[in-house]
C-alpha positions as CSV (number, residue, x, y, z in Angstrom):
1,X,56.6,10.4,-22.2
2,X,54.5,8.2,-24.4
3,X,50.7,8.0,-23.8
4,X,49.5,4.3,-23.1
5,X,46.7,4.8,-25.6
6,X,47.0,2.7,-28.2
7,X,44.3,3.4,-31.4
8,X,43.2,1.1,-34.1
9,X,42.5,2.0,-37.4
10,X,42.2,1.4,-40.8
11,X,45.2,2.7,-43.5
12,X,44.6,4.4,-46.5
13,X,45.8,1.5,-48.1
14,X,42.9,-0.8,-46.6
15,X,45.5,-2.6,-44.1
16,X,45.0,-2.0,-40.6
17,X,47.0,-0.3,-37.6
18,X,47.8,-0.5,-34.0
19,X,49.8,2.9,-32.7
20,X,50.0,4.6,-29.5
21,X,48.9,7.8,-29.4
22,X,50.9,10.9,-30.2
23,X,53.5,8.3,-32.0
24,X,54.9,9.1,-35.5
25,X,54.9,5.3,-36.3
26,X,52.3,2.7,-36.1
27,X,53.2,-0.4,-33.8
28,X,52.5,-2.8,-36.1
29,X,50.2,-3.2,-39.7
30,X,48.2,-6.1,-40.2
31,X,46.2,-7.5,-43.2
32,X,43.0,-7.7,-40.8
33,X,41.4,-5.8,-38.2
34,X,41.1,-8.2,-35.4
35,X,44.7,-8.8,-35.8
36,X,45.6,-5.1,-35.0
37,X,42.4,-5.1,-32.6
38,X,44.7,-7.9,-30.6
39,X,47.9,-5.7,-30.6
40,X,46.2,-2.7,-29.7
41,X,45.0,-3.9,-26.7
42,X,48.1,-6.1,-26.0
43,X,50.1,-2.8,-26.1
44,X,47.1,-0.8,-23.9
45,X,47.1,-4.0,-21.0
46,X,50.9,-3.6,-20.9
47,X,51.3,-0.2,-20.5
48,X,48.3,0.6,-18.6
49,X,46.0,2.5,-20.8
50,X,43.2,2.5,-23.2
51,X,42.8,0.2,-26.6
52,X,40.9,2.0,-28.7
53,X,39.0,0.3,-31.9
54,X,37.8,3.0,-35.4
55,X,35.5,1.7,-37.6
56,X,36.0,2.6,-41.5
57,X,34.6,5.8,-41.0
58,X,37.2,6.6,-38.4
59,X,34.6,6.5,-35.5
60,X,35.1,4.5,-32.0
61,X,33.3,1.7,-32.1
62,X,34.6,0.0,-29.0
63,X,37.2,0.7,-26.5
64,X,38.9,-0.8,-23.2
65,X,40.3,0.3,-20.4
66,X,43.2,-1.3,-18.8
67,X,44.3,1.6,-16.1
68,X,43.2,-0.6,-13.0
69,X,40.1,2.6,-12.7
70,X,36.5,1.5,-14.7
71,X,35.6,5.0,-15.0
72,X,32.1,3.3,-15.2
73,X,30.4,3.8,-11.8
74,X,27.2,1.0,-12.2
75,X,26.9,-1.5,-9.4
76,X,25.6,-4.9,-10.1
């Protein structure tokens, strides 16, 4: 079964890439990284999982969750 968590990040060849996780191919590869930002969570919203977005440096610098569960807990 696939996972419904889709990562972006950048390519070695300085394009950008939405792919679910455990997947041998990326979903789509895109010139910038808002465009594969988009797909990403496109993909994650559809599926019902989590977009993930990697800076340069390969670190999460954002993510979202589309499960239907905030695993956030804060009232207000």
């Amino acid at each position: 079964m696939k996972s419904p968590n889709v990562w972006t990040k950048q390519r070695p060849d300085n394009t950008w890439q939405a792919k679910r996780e455990g997947a041998s191919r990326a979903s789509g590869v895109f010139r910038t990284q808002a465009e594969a930002w988009d797909k990403s969570r496109e993909i994650a919203k559809r599926e019902g999982g989590e977009a993930f977005l990697c800076n340069r440096g390969g670190q999460i610098r954002e993510r979202n969750t589309y499960t239907g569960h905030d695993p956030r807990d804060i009232q207000g």
